[in-house]
C-alpha positions as CSV (number, residue, x, y, z in Angstrom):
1,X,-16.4,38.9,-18.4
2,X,-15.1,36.0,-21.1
3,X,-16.4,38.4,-23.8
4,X,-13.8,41.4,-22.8
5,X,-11.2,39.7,-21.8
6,X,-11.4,37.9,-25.8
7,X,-13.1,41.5,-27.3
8,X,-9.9,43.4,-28.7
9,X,-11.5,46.5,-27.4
10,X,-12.3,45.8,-23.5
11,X,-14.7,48.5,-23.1
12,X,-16.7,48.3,-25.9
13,X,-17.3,45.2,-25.0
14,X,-18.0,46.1,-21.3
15,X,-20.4,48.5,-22.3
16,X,-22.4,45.9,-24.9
17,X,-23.2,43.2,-22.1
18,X,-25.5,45.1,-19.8
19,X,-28.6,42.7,-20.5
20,X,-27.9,40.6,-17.9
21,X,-27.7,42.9,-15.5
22,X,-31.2,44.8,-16.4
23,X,-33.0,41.6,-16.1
24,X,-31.5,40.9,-12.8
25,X,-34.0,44.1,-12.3
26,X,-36.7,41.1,-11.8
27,X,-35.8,40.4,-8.4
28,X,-36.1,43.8,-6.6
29,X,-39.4,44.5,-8.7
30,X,-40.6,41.5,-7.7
31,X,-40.1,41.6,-4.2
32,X,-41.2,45.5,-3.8
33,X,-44.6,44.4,-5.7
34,X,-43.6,47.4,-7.9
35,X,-46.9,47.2,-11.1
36,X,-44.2,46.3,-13.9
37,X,-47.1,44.4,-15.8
38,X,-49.6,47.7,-15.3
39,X,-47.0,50.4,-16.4
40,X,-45.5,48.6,-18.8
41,X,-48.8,47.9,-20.6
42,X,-49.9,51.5,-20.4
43,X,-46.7,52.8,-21.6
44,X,-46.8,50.2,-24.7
45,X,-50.8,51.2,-25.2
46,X,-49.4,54.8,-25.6
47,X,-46.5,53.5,-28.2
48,X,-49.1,51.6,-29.9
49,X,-51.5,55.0,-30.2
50,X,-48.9,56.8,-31.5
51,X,-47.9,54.3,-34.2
52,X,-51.3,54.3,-35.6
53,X,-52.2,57.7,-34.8
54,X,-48.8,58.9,-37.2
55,X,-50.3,56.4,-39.9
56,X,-53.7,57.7,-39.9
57,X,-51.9,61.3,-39.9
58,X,-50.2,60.9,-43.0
59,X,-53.5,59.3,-44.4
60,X,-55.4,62.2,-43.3
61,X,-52.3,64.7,-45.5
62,X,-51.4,66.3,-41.7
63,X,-48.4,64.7,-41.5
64,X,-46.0,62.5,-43.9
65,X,-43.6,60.2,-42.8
66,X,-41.1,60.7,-45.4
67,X,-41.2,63.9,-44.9
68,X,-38.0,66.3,-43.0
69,X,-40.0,67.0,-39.6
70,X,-39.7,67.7,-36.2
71,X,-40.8,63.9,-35.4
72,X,-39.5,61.8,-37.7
73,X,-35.9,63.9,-37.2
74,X,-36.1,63.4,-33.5
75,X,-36.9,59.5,-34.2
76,X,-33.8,59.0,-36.3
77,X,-31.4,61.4,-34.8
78,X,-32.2,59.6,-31.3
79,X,-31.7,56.2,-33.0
80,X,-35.3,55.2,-31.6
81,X,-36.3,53.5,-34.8
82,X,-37.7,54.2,-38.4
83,X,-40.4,55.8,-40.3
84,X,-41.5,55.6,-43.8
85,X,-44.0,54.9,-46.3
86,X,-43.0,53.0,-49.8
87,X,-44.6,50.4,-52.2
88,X,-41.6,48.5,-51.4
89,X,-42.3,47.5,-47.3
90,X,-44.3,44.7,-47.3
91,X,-47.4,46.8,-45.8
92,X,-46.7,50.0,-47.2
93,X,-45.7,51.6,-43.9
94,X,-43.2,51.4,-41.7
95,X,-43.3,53.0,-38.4
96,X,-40.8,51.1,-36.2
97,X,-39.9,52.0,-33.0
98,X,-37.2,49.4,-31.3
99,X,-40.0,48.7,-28.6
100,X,-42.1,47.7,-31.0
101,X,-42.1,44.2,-31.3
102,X,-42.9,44.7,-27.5
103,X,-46.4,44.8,-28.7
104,X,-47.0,41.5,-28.3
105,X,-47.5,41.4,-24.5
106,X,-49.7,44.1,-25.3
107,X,-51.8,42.4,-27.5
108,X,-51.8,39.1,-24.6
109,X,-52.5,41.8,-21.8
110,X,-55.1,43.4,-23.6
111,X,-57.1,39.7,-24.6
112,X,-56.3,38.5,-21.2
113,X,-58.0,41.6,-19.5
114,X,-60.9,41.3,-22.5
115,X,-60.0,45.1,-23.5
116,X,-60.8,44.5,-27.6
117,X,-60.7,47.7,-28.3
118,X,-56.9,47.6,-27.3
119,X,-56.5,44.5,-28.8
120,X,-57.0,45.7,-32.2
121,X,-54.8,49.1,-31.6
122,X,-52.2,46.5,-31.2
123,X,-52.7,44.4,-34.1
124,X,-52.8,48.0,-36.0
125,X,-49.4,48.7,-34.1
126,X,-47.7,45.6,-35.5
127,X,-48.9,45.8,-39.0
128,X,-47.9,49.7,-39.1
129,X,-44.1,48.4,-37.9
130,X,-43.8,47.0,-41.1
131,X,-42.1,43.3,-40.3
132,X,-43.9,40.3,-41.8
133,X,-42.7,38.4,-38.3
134,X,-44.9,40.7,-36.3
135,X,-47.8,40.5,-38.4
136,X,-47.7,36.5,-38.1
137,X,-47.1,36.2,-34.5
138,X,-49.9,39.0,-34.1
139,X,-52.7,36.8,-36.2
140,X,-51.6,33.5,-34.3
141,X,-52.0,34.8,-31.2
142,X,-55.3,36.1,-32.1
143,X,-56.7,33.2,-34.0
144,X,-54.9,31.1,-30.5
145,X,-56.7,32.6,-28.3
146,X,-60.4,32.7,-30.2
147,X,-60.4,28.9,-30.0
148,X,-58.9,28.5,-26.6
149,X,-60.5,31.1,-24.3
150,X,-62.8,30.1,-21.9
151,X,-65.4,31.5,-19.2
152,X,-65.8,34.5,-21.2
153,X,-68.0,37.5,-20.7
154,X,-71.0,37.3,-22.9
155,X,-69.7,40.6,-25.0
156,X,-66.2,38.6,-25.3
157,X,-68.2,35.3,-26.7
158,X,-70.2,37.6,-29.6
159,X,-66.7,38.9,-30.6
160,X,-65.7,35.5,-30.5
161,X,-68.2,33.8,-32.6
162,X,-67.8,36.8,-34.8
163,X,-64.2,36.1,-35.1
164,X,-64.8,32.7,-36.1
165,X,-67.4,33.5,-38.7
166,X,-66.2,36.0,-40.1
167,X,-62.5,33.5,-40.5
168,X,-65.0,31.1,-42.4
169,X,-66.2,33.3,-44.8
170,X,-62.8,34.3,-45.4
171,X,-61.6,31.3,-45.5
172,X,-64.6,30.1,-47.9
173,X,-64.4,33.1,-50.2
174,X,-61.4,34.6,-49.8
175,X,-58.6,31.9,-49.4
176,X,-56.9,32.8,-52.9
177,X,-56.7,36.4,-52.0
178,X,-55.4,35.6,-49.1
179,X,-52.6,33.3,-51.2
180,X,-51.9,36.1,-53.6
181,X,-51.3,38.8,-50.4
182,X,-49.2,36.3,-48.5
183,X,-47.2,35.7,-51.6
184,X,-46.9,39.3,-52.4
185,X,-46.1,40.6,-48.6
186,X,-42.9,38.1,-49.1
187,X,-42.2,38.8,-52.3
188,X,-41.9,42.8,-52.1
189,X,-39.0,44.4,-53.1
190,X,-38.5,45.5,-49.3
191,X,-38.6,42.1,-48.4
192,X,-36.4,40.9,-51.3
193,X,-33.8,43.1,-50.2
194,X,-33.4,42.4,-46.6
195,X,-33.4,38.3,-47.9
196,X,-30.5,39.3,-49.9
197,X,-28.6,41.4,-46.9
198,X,-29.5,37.9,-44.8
199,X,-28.3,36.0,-47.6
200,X,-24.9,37.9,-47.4
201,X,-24.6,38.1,-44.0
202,X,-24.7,34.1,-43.8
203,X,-22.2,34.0,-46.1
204,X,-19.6,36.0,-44.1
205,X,-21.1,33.8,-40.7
206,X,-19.5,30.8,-42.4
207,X,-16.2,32.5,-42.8
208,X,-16.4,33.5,-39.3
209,X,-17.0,30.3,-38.5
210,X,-14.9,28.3,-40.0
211,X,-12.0,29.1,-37.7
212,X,-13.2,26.8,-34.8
213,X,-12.4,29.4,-31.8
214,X,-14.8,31.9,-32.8
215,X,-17.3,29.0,-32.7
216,X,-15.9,28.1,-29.3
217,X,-15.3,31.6,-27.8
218,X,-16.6,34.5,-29.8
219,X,-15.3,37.4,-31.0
220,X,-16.5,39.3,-27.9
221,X,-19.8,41.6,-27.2
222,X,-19.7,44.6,-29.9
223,X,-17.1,43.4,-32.0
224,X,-17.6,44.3,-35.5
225,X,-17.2,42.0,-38.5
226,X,-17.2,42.4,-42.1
227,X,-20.8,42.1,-43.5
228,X,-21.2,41.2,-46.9
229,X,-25.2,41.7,-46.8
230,X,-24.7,45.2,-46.3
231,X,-20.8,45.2,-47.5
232,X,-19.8,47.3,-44.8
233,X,-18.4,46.6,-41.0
234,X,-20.9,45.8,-38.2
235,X,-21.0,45.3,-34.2
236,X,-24.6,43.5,-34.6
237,X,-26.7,42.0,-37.5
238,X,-30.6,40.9,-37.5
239,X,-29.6,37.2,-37.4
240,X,-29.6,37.6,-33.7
241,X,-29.2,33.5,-32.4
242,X,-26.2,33.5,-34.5
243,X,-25.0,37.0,-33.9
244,X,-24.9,35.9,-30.0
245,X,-23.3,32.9,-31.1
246,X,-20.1,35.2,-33.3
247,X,-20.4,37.7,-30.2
248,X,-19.6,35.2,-27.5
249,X,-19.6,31.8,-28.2
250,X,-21.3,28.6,-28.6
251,X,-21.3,28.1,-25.1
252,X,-22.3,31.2,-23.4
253,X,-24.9,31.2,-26.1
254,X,-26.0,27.9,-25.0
255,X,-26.2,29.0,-21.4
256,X,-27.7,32.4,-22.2
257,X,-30.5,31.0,-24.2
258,X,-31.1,28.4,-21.6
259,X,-31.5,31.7,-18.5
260,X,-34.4,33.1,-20.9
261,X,-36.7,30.1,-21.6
262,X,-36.0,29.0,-18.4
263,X,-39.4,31.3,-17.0
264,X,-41.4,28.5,-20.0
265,X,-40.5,25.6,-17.0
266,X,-43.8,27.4,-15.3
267,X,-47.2,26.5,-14.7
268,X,-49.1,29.6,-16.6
269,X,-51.0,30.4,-19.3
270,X,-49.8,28.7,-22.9
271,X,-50.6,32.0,-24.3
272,X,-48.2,33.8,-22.5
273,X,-45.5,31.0,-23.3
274,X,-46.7,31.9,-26.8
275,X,-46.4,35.3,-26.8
276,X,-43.0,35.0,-25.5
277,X,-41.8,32.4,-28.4
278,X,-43.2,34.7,-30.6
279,X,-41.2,37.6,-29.3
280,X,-38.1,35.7,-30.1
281,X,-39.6,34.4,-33.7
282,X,-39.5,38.1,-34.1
283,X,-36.4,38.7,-32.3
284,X,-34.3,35.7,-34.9
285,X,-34.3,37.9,-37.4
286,X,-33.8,41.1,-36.1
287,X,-31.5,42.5,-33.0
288,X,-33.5,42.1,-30.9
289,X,-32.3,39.0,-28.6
290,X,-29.5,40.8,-26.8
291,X,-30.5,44.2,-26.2
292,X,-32.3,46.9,-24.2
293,X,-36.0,46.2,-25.6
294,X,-35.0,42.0,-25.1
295,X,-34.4,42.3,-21.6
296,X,-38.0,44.3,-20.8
297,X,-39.4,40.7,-21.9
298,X,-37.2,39.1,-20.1
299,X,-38.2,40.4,-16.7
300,X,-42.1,40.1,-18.0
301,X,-41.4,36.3,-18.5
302,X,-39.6,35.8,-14.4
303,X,-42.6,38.0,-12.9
304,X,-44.6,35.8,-14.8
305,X,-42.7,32.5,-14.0
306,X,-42.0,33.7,-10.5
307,X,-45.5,35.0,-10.0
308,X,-46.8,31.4,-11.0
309,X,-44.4,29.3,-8.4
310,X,-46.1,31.4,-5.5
311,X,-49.2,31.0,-6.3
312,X,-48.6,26.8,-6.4
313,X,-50.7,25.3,-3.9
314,X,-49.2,23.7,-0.8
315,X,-48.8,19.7,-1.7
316,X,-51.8,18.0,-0.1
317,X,-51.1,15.7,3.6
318,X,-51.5,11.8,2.3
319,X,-54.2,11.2,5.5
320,X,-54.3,7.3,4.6
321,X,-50.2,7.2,5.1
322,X,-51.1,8.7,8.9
323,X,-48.8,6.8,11.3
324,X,-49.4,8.6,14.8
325,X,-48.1,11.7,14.2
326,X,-45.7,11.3,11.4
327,X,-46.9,12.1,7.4
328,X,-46.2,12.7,4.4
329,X,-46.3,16.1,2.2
């Protein structure tokens, strides 16, 4: 509501602040029992098979992802994400769909339910989106969860051990490599550019905010601004903590940020908690905070949190504080 009534155009506005209300979603989900979790992991293990079934496509010359095709037309001219393939992305390819970064519940569901085989198609899934954040918060979460799991199957503790050797050989042989790779994904002409558009789009962040209202109060949800990154106007930029903060304020920011960790107050697996701070890692530097694919993680993280407070057990009766028949809980 603040965010129209300061937006100069109400019902842009209107229409860009519906993330609230799809997470409120949680609560009839959660109290029909509806399989969020299960569908949502199927439909993301479908996602995931696509992304590295187009890859291996163009690999195998069937397909090309630069090319003018039925898919990659319907991909762009339904504004679902993008698809390419250039010595300039930081992996080479680039098939991002705006669900994408979604992948990493998949990749927690799938260790979590010991289903390696899916495990990897989602590591694949990440890489193939072309974002160094994904492909950091995939091999944490990996490398996490290899020296943390316990009470595994015995097929989970060979790939475990083999995990862990084969991380000290690379490690042991392989750790300049690894340097030169790591220096070279961030140092690709893809990844230059969007540093500079970053760089630029800071720069017109502190004209915004020098004026100490739009700090205060925003310039309301899907208002554009002039971008010098991309030197053009804009309703949204990837710097999305600070794009929330131009959109509606330091405040409501404040307050919004505080309604999405607030699941992290639960007593559940730290891997999940991790998987959800990497989720917004990714999300800092793309728009992805505020938004359709944001509020799908948002509801995983309150079935999750909500899910955890009912299965707390019932505080324990203090027997030695008996008096007649009054106690304590």
């Amino acid at each position: 509501m603040h965010s129209t009534l300061v937006s100069q155009d109400p019902i842009t506005s209107l229409r860009a602040s519906y993330t609230p209300v799809l997470v409120m979603l949680v609560i009839p989900i959660y109290e029909k029992n509806y399989k969020f979790k299960d569908i949502l992991y199927y439909l993301l293990m479908g996602l995931a098979g696509i992304t590295v079934l187009l890859v291996l496509a163009d690999k195998a010359g069937v397909f090309n992802v630069n090319g003018n095709n039925a898919i990659r037309n319907f991909v762009y001219n339904t504004d679902m994400g993008v698809m390419g393939k250039s010595p300039e992305y930081a992996f080479y390819y680039k098939v991002f769909f705006k669900t994408s970064p979604l992948f990493v519940i998949l990749l927690y569901e799938s260790l979590k339910r010991q289903q390696f085989a899916i495990t990897l198609l989602s590591v694949l899934g990440l890489v193939f989106s072309g974002t160094r954040a994904n492909v950091l918060i995939a091999l944490a979460l990996v490398v996490i969860f290899i020296f943390k799991q316990q009470g595994m199957t015995k097929p989970a503790m060979i790939v475990k051990c083999l995990a862990i050797f084969m991380l000290a050989l690379i490690l042991l042989f392989g750790s300049s490599l690894i340097i030169e790779k790591l220096t070279s994904m961030m140092s690709s002409k893809g990844a230059t550019y969007s540093d500079s558009i970053r760089i630029g789009t800071m720069e017109s962040y502190k004209h915004l905010f020098s004026h100490a209202h739009n700090i205060l109060f925003g310039t309301g949800m899907g208002s554009e601004f002039y971008n010098l990154g991309r030197s053009d106007f804009e309703a949204s930029a990837e710097m999305s903590f600070i794009e929330l903060v131009r959109q509606i304020g330091i405040i409501y920011t404040v307050l919004f940020v505080g309604g999405i960790l607030y699941p992290l107050k639960g007593h559940y697996s730290i891997l999940v908690k991790l998987t959800f701070i990497g989720y917004l890692f990714i999300a800092a530097t793309n728009p992805l905070l505020y938004s359709t694919t944001a509020s799908i993680i948002y509801i995983y993280m309150y079935l999750t949190f909500f899910e955890s407070q009912a299965e707390k057990p019932l505080p324990q009766i203090n027997r030695s504080n008996v008096k007649g028949e009054e106690y304590e809980l």
